[in-house]
N, C-alpha and C positions, 0 to 999 in steps of 0.2 A: 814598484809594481809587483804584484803576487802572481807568482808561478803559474800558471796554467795548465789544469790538472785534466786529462783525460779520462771518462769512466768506461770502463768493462764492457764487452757487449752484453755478457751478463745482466751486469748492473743495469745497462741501456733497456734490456727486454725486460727486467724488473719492473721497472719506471715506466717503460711505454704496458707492457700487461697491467698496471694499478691503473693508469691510466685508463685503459681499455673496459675494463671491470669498472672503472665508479660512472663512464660516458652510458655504460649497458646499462648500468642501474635506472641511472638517471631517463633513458628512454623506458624501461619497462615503470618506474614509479609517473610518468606520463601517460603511457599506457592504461594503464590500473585506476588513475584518476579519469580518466576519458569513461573507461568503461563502468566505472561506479558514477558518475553522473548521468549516463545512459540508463543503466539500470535504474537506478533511482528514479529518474522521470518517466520508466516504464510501469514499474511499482505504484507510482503515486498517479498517474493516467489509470490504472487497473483498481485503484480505490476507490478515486473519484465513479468510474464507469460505475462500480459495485454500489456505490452508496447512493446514485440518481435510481440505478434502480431499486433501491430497496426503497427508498421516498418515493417511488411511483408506486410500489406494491402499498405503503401504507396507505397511500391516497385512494385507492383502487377498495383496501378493506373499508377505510371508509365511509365511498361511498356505497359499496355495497349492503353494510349494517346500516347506512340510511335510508336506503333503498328497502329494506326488510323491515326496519322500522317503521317504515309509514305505510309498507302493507298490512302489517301485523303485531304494532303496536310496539311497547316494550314486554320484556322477555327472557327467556334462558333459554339457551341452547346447549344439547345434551347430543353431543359427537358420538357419546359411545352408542348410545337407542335411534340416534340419528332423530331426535325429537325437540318441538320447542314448545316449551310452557308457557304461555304467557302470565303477567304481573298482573293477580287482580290486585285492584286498587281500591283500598279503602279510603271513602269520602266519608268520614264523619265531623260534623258539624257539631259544636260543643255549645 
């Protein structure tokens, strides 16, 4: 049977300190994944949110160029004079 060796307290607080340090890790890389799937499903709620609304503003445009359309036909709109021209239409028949 082989001797039976005693280690250092040194060596003991070596061991229990590496110890100590990879259990610490191991709770903060738990941590840091906790909170990056939080985040992330914060990010991705805040896109979704962004991008209903931006599909209601297009819907909104247009029905409002429909709404402007079948008062006042087809046409151009001119933001900068604040004017609209309407499209005359030529019907020629050949």
């Amino acid at each position: 049977m082989a001797k039976e060796i005693k280690f250092t307290e040194e060596e003991v607080g070596k061991i229990n300190s590496l110890r100590q340090d990879v259990s610490n890790l191991f709770v903060q890389l738990g941590q840091l994944q906790v909170e990056k799937r939080r985040r992330v499903e914060e990010i991705e709620n805040l896109e979704n949110e962004l991008l209903n609304k931006h599909s209601a503003l297009v819907q909104n445009e247009k029905d409002m160029f429909s709404e402007l359309n079948g008062k006042y036909g087809d046409g151009n709109y001119d933001p900068s004079s604040n004017t609209f021209v309407p499209v005359s239409e030529n019907k020629e028949t050949k």
